[in-house]
C-alpha positions in Angstrom: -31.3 -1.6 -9.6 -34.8 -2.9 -8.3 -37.1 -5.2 -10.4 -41.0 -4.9 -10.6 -43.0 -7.1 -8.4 -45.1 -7.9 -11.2 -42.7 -9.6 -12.9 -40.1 -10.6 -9.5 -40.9 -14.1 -10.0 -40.2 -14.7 -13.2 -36.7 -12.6 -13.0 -35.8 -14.0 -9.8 -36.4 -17.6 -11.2 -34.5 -17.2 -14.0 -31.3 -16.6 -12.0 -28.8 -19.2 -12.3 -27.3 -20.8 -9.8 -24.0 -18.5 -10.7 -25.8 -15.2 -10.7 -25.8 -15.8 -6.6 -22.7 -16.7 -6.4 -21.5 -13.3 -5.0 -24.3 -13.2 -2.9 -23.6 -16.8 -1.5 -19.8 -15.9 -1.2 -20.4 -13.8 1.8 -21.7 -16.8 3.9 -18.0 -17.7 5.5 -17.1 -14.1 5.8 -20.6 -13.1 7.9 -20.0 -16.3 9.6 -16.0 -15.3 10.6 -17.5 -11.2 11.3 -17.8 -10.8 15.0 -18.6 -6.4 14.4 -20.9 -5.8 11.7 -20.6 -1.9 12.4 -18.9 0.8 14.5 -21.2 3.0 16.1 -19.9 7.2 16.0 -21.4 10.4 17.0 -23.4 11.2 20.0 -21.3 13.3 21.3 -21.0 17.5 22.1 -18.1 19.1 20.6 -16.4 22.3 22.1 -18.5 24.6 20.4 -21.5 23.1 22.2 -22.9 21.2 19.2 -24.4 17.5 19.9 -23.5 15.1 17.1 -26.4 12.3 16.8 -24.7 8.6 17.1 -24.8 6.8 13.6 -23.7 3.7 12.2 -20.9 2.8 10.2 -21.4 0.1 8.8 -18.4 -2.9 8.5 -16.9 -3.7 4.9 -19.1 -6.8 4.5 -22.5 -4.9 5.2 -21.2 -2.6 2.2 -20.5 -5.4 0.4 -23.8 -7.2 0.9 -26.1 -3.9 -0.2 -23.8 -3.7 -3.5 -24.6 -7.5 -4.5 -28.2 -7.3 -3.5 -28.9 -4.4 -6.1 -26.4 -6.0 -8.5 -27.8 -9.5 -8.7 -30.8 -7.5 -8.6 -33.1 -9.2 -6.1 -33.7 -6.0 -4.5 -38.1 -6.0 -5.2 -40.1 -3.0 -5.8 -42.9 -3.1 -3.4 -44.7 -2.1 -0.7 -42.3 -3.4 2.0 -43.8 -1.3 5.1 -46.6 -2.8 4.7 -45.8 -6.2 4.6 -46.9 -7.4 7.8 -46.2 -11.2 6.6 -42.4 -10.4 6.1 -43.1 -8.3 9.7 -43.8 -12.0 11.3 -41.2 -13.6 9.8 -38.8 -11.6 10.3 -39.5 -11.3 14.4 -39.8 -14.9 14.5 -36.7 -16.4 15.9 -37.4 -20.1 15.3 -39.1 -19.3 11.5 -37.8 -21.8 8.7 -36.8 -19.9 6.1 -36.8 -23.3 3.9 -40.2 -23.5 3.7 -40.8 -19.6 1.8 -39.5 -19.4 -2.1 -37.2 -17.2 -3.3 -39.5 -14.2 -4.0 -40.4 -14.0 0.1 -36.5 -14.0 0.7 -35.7 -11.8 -1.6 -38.8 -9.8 -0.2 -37.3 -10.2 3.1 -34.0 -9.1 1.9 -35.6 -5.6 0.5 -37.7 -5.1 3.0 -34.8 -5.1 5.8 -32.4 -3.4 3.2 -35.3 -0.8 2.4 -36.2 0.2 5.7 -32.3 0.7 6.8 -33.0 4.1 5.0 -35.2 5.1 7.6 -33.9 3.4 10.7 -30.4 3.7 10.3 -28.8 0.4 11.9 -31.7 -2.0 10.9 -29.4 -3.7 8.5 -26.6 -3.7 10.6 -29.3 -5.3 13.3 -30.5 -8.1 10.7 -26.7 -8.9 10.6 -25.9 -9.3 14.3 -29.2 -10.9 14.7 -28.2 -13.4 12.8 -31.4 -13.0 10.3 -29.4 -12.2 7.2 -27.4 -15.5 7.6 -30.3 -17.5 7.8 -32.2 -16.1 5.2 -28.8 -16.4 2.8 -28.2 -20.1 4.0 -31.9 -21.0 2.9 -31.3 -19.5 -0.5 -27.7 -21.3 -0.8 -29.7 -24.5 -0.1 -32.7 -23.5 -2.7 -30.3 -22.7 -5.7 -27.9 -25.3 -5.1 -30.6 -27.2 -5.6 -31.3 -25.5 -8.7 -28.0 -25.3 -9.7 -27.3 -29.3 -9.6 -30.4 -29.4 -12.0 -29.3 -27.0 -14.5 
């Protein structure tokens, strides 16, 4: 499920902090995850025909992509154009504490989104270390949130 980006803030703000629970249970296990995918393919079988390599991705990636359109904070938008999140994303050193929850969750579709397209994208955001960071800023926001509720 994907929700609107005319109305994403309002959906996403009205999240409690136990709706991203399941999202912010995967923090230990990325954390303990040392292979985020096995790569297959790529190679020419006897009859001559060349399999393309593809990724498969590891349990937890599976895992991740069920909660994020679950939740949902998956956003309907124009994501390849999104030259912001483009910036962000590429930035090593960015601090993901100082963008709200709409960006991350922006972020989050935008990486999940273009994985369709360029298979191993999300599995990259993984091993980058990107998806931790984005999901540790958005365990500190809505703790946050969740003390106050």
């Amino acid at each position: 499920m994907m929700i609107d980006e005319k109305n994403c803030k309002s959906k996403i703000d009205a999240l409690m902090y136990q709706d991203w629970q399941p999202l912010l249970a995967l923090i230990p296990e990325i954390e303990n995850t040392s292979k985020f995918c096995e790569w297959c393919g790529g190679d020419k079988n006897k009859e001559g025909v060349i399999t393309f390599p593809y990724s498969v991705p590891a349990p937890i990636v599976s895992k991740f992509l069920e909660i994020v359109y679950a939740i949902p904070i998956i956003i309907n938008f124009d994501w390849g154009s999104w030259d912001e999140g483009r910036k962000i994303a590429s930035d090593e050193g960015f601090d993901f504490n100082t963008i709200d929850l709409v960006t991350k969750c922006k972020l989050i579709t935008a990486i999940v989104r273009n994985d369709r397209f360029c298979d191993g994208a999300l599995v990259s955001a993984f091993e980058s270390g990107l998806i931790l960071k984005i999901l540790k800023s958005i365990e500190k926001e809505v703790s946050t949130k969740g003390k106050a509720d």
